[in-house]
N, C-alpha and C positions, 0 to 999 in steps of 0.2 A: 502461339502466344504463350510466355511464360508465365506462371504462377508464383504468389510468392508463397512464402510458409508458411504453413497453418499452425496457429497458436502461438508460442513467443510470449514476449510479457515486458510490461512497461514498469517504470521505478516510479513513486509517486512519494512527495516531502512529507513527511508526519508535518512536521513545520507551517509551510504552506499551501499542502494541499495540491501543489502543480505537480506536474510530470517532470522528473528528469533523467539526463543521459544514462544509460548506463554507467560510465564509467564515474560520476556522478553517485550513482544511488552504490554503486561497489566500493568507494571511498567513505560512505557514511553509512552504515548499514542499522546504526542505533537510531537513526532519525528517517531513514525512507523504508517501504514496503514494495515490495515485488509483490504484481499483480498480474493477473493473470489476463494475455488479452482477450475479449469477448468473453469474462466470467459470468459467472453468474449472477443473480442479487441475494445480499443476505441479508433485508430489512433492515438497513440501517443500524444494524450494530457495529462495536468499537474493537479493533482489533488494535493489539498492540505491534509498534515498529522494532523491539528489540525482539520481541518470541515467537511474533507470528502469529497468537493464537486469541482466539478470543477472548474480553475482559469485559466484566459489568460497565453499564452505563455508568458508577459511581466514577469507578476507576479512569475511564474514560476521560471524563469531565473534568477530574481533577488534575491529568497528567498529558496535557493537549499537546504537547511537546514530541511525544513518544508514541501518541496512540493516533488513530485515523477512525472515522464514521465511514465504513462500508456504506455503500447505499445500494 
């Protein structure tokens, strides 16, 4: 029986918060996040969709458009 691959990673909308296609999140890459599949949890902090990188809950809050709440 075949196995499929382990790890890979889903594109998820700053936007709305859904999942989408690859080719999808490769087209807009200022508004989705590549995540990682079966990550971690990082407490609900706010990651930004343009840097990747971590950003206060200030930041977060004010710019819902471009950031995401890890959970």
């Amino acid at each position: 029986m075949a196995k499929g691959k382990a790890g890979g990673s889903n594109f998820r909308s700053a936007i709305t918060g859904r999942f989408v296609t690859a080719k999808q999140g490769k087209a807009s890459p200022r508004t989705t996040v590549r995540e990682a599949k079966d990550g971690g949890s990082t407490g609900g902090t706010f990651r930004s969709a343009i840097s990747g990188r971590f950003v206060t809950t200030k930041y977060g809050k004010t710019h819902p458009r471009t950031t995401i709440k890890d959970s």
